[in-house]
Every structure is written in C-alpha cells, then in structure tokens.
N, C-alpha and C positions, 0 to 999 in steps of 0.2 A: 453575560458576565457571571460567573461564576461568584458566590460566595462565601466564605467560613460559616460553618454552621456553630454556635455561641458555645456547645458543649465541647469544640475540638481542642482548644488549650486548656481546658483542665484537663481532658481524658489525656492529652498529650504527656503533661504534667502528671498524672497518678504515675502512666505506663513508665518515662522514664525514672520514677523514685522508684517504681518497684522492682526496675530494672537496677538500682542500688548506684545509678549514675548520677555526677554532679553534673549543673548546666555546663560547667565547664569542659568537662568528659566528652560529655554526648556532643557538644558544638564541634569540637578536637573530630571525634568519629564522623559527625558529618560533614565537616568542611561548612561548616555555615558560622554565619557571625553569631558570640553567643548573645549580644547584646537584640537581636532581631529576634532569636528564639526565647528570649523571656518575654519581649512584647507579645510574641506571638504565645506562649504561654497565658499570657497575663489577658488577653483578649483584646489588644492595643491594636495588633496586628493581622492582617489575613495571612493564612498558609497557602501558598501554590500548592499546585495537584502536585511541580516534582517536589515541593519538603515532606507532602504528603506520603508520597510515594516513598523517599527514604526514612523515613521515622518511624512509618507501616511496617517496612521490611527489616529495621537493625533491632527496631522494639518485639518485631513476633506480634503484631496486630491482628494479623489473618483480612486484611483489608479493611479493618474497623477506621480506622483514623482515613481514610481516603473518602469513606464513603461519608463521611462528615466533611468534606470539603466539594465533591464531587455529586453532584444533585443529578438524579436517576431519571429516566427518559419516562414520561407517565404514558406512553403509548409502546413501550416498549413490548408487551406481551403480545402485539397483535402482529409483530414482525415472524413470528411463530409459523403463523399461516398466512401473510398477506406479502404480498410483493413491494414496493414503491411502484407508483406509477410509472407506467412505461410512456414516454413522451419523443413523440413522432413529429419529428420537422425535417426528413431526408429531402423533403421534397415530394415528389409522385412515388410515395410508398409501394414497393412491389408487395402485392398481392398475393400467395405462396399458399398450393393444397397439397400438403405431405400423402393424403387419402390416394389422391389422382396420377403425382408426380409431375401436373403442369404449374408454368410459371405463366402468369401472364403479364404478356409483353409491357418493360415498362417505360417505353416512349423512345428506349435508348437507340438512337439509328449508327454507334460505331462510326460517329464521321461520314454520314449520310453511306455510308456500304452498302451491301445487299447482306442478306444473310451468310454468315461466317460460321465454318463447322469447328465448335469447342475444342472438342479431342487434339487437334496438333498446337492449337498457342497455349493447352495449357502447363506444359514445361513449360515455356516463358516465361509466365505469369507466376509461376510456383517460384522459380530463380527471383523475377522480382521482388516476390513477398518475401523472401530471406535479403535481399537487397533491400530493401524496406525498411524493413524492422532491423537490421545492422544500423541501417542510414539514423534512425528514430535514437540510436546512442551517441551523435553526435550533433545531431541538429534540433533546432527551436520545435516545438511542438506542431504552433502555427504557421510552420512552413508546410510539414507534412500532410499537414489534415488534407487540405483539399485536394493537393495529390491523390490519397487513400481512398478520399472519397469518388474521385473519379474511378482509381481502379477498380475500387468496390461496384461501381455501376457497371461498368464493362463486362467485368467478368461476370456478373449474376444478369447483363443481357447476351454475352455469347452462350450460358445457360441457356436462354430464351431460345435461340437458335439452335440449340442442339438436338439433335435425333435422342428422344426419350433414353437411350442406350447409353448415351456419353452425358446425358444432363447432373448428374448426380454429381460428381466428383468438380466440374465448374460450380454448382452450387456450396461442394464444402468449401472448397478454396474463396468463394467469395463470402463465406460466412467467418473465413480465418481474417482478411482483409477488413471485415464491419469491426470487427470483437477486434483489433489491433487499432483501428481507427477511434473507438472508442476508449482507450486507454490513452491514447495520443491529444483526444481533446481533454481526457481529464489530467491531462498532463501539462493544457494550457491553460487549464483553470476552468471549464466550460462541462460543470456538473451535469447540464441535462442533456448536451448534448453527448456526451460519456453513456449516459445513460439510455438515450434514442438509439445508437449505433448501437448497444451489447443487446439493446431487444428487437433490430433488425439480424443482427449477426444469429442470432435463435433462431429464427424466422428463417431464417436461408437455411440453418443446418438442417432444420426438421425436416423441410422441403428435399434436403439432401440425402434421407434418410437418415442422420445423426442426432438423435435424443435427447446425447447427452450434454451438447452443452448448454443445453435450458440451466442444468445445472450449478455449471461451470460459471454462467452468469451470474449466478445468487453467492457466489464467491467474488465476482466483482465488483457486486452491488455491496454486498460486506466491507471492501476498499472505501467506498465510499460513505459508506456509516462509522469506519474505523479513522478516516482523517475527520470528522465532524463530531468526533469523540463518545459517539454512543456506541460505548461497551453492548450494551443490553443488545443493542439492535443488529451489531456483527455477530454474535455467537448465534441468535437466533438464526441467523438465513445462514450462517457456515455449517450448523448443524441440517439444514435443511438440506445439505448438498454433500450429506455423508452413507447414503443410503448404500444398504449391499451390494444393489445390483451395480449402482456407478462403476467406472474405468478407477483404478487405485488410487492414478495419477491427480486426476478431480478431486478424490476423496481425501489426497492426502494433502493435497492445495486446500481444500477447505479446513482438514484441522488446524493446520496451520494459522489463517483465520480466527477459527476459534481462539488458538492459542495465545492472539495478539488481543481477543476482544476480555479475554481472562485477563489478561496482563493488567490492562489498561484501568481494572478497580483491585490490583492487586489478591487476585485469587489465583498464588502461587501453585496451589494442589493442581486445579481443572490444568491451569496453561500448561505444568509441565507433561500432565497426561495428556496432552492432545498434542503436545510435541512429539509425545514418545509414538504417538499412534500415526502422527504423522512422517515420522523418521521411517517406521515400519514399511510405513504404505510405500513410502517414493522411494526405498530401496528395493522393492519388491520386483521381480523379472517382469512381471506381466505391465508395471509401472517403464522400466527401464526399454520395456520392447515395446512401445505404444506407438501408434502412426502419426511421422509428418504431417503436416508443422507440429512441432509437440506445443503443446499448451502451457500456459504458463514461462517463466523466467527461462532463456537459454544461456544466460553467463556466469549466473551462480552453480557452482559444480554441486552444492550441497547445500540446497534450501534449506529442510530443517536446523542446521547447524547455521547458520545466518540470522534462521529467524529466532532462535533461544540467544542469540547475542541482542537481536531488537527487543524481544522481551524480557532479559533481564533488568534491561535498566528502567522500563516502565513500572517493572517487580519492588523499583528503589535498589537494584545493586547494580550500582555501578559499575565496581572493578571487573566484576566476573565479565560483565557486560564489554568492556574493555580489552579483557584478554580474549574472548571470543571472535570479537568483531577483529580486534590483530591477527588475526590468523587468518581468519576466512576473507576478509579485504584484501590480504595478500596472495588469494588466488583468484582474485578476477583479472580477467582478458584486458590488457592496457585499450582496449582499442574502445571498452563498453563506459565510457566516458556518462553517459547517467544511472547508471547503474552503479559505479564507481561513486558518484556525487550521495546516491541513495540511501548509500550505507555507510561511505566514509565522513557523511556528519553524523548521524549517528553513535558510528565510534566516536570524533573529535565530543560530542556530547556527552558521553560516557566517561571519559576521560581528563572531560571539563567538570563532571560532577565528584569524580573522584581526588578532585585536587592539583590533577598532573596539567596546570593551565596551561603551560607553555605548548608541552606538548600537543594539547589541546587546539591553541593557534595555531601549530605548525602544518596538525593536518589542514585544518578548515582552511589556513592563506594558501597551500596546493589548491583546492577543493574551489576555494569563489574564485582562482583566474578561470576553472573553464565553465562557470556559472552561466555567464552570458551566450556560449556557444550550444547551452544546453538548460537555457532556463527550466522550471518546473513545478508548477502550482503544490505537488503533495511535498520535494522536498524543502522549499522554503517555509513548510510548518517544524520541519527541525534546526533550520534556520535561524528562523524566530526565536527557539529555543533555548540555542544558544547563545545568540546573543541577550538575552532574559538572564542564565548560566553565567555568563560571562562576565556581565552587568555588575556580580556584585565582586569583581576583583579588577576592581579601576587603578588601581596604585601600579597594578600588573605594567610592566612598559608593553609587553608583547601584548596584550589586552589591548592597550593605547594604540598599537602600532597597525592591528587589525581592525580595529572601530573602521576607517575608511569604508574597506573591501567590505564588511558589512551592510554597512549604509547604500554602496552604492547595488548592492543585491538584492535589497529590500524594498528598495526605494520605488515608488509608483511607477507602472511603467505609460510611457506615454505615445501616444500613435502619433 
C-alpha cells in the first residue's frame, strides 16, 4: 500500500499558488473534484500516484510531487548488476553447452519414435510458431501454455536428434517457442513461471549460437518490474540491454523500456530521450532487416509511436495521451484481439482522465466483450485503473451503465 508522504499537500499547495491558480482553476484543468483536492491539500486526504502524476506534469514539478507519493525500491541500485532470480520448474531442465554445441538428451522420446532428422519438420514448426502466437491474440493464456510447452520440448529434442549441422537452427526456433511461452504464462498471471521459460528460452539460444537474447530477456524481466511498479528496477535492466554490440532491434525494444520505467516517477526529459533513441533504432534498416521470427510485438506497425502514447499519460497528460493512442489503435490488425485490449484501455484511460468519460466508456464497453476470450493478468492492471478513473464520475449514466461489464472482468476467477 502505497502512502502520501505528510509534505505532499503543502508542496502541492505552494506549487499551485505559485502557479497564480485558484482551487477552483486547477480542479476545472484537472478534472477532479475540487472539494477532494483541498483535502488532499489540507492533508485530510491521500493522492493517488495518477493525481500525482497530473499535478506533477500541469504544475512543471519535474517529478517532485510524485516522488512524494510514490516510495522508491531500496534495493533498487543492485538491479544495475544483478538479475532476479532465474527459477526452474520446466520439469527435467535440458542441460545446454554452447562451448561443444551438444544438447543432451532430455528424456523427450517424440511419442516413443526413433530418432527423427530436424532439418525437414522444421518449416513446420516455424508455420506453427507464427500460428501460435497469432492463435495467443485470440485465446485465454492458459490454454496456450501447455501446448507451447509441449512444442517447446519437441523441437529442442529433435535438436537432440539432429546431426551437429542442422542442430543449431531447431535450437533457435525452440528458444523463440520458451521466450513466447513465457509471455503467455505472464499473461496468465503466473510471474515465475514467466520467468523460468525466458531463462530457458537463453539457454536454448546460446546453445544455438545466438547471444543475444540473454539480452532481450533483461527486457522482459524489465515487463515484469514495470507492471509491479518499480520504476528503479525497469530502467536498470533496460539500460543493461543497450549495449553497442546488441542487434538495434533489442536495443531499441529496450529504450523503450527505459522510457516506460522514466514515465512511471515522471521523469519527462530521460523518457522522452529514450523514446527518441528508440524511434531511431527500430527504424533503422539493419533493425527493419533482422531475422525470423522478429522479436518483440508484430501487430504494432510503429512501437515507439505507441509507446509515447502509453507514456504520456503516466507523464500525467492525458490528452496528448489520447490523441496518440487514436491514431495508432487505429492501425492495428482487427484480428490482434489482445493486443487491441492492450492499448485500447489505455487509451479509454487516457480519455477517461481527460474528462471525455463517455467516450471513455465507449471504448472500454467494445474492449470487456472480448475480455473473456482473451483474459490477461498485465492488462487488468489498466483495468483496475480505470475503473479507480472512473469511480469518481458515478452521476455519469454511462459510468452506471458499464459498472456491470467491469465487475464481471475483475472479478475473481474461479476453477
């Protein structure tokens, strides 16, 4: 639980008087009740991180007032140079020497077969992993896993079977299958398991000869410090994953990163310079010409320009936030149904803080019928949000009219 720190309502208080605004003004500018923001003035009341967040960014705080509501990770500087624990439950963990290029065998008998030669099923398998992760935009999380999980074993034991010549390429493909599997469980909510999968998905690549996505991982691990809200400890391991030698695309996935974990205590300057360095990078040819499966998001046509609409509104602006997110929600693929969900509460969020509630509701009542066809542990934290957002314009009918479809997306789920 999060608390106000006892200096935030005065400081709140100098900044708007010296800002020459009456309570009345500045409620008007932020769309908030003004009768909550003299409590909260007065020290009656706690600030959320988002009033925090817009009072930060319409006052010119530079993140002062945020960081008075928002209590900083005391272990955060060791994220610099230390990883999270990597946490192994695959089962009979394959055993992988990148030095030798053997795999050794791990138990998998392929439906009691004999030894099967890699090289011809892996077009198959490469078709399925793009049928996969298509499939992963329409369907529950936890249906997918264990599928993933099986293919993931398969393919990295027809590795096992392959003539040293053709082992390599079964190995990347099954470290593409671990690192999509593990987004798929953190997508059921299942952190460590998220986390077991993207440090076998290493494990296979290195064995593959591929490096880099030791890397690429410390950008996924960043996702997962970025929804449990340690700023400190995303920017750490995104910046870890910026180095020169890396492939652009990695690098420019990771500022990106960065630039959510800037947002997130309103450090306007850093985020938008890592947006800019990340816009650079992922338009870059050598970014644009990178090898199958490409890494990272394929239905966003323009990540950076997505992710400066996700982080404006963390920034505390919303509108901008707003008209961003209109535009670039308007070019995703109808068929990418969570990915769709991912960013159009976000916008409805954005939207919802800028005053425009109706329209607000309009997106999100689209957005929860296809919720259950595509549940998702990271987006029901914007979920939550909104309806938090939402909360305090009850008079609203449409407000009234969406509480249901809310409720029932939130609502515990039960086996």
């Amino acid at each position: 639980m999060v608390s106000t720190n006892p200096r935030f309502g005065p400081e709140l208080r100098r900044l708007r008087q010296e800002a020459g605004l009456t309570l009345t003004e500045f409620s008007v500018a932020l769309n908030y009740d003004k009768g909550h923001l003299s409590k909260v003035e007065r020290g009656e009341r706690s600030a959320s991180p988002e009033l925090a967040r817009r009072c930060d960014a319409f006052l010119g705080a530079n993140g002062e007032l945020q960081r008075l509501v928002v209590r900083p990770e005391s272990d955060s500087d060791a994220a610099e140079t230390t990883l999270p624990p990597r946490l192994w439950h695959v089962g009979r963990r394959a055993v992988l020497s990148a030095g030798t290029g053997a795999l050794i065998d791990l138990g998998l008998k392929l439906g009691g077969q004999t030894s099967v030669a890699a090289d011809p099923l892996l077009p198959s398998f490469h078709v399925q992993f793009h049928q996969l992760r298509k499939l992963g935009q329409s369907t529950a999380p936890k249906v997918l896993v264990p599928l993933l999980e099986t293919q993931t074993r398969t393919v990295a034991g027809l590795a096992a079977d392959a003539p040293s010549t053709t082992r390599a390429p079964a190995l990347l493909l099954a470290s593409r299958f671990a690192e999509f599997t593990g987004w798929m469980a953190q997508e059921a909510g299942d952190t460590d398991a998220a986390l077991s999968w993207t440090g076998e998905a290493v494990e296979l690549a290195r064995a593959g000869g591929d490096p880099y996505l030791g890397s690429y991982a410390l950008v996924r691990r960043a996702l997962v410090t970025l929804y449990d809200g340690d700023a400190a400890g995303t920017v750490a391991l995104a910046r870890c994953a910026q180095s020169d030698e890396l492939p652009p695309r990695i690098r420019g996935l990771a500022a990106q990163r960065e630039a959510q974990g800037h947002a997130l205590v309103g450090d306007e300057r850093d985020c938008l310079r890592s947006l800019d360095k990340a816009r650079e990078l992922l338009d870059s040819d050598d970014a644009r010409s990178g090898t199958e499966p490409v890494i990272g998001t394929t239905n966003v046509s323009d990540p950076a320009a997505m992710t400066t609409g996700w982080c404006l509104y963390d920034l505390g602006r919303p509108k901008a936030a707003a008209e961003v997110l209109d535009r670039e929600c308007r070019r995703l693929p109808p068929h990418a149904l969570r990915t769709r969900a991912r960013y159009g509460f976000r916008r409805s969020l954005a939207h919802a803080a800028s005053g425009d509630v109706e329209h607000a509701c309009m997106i999100a009542g689209e957005l929860l019928g296809v919720m259950p066809a595509v549940p998702s542990a990271t987006v029901n934290s914007d979920v939550r949000r909104l309806a938090r957002e939402l909360s305090r314009f009850r008079s609203s009918r449409a407000v009234r009219d969406l509480q249901p479809a809310l409720a029932r997306v939130l609502a515990p789920a039960h086996d």
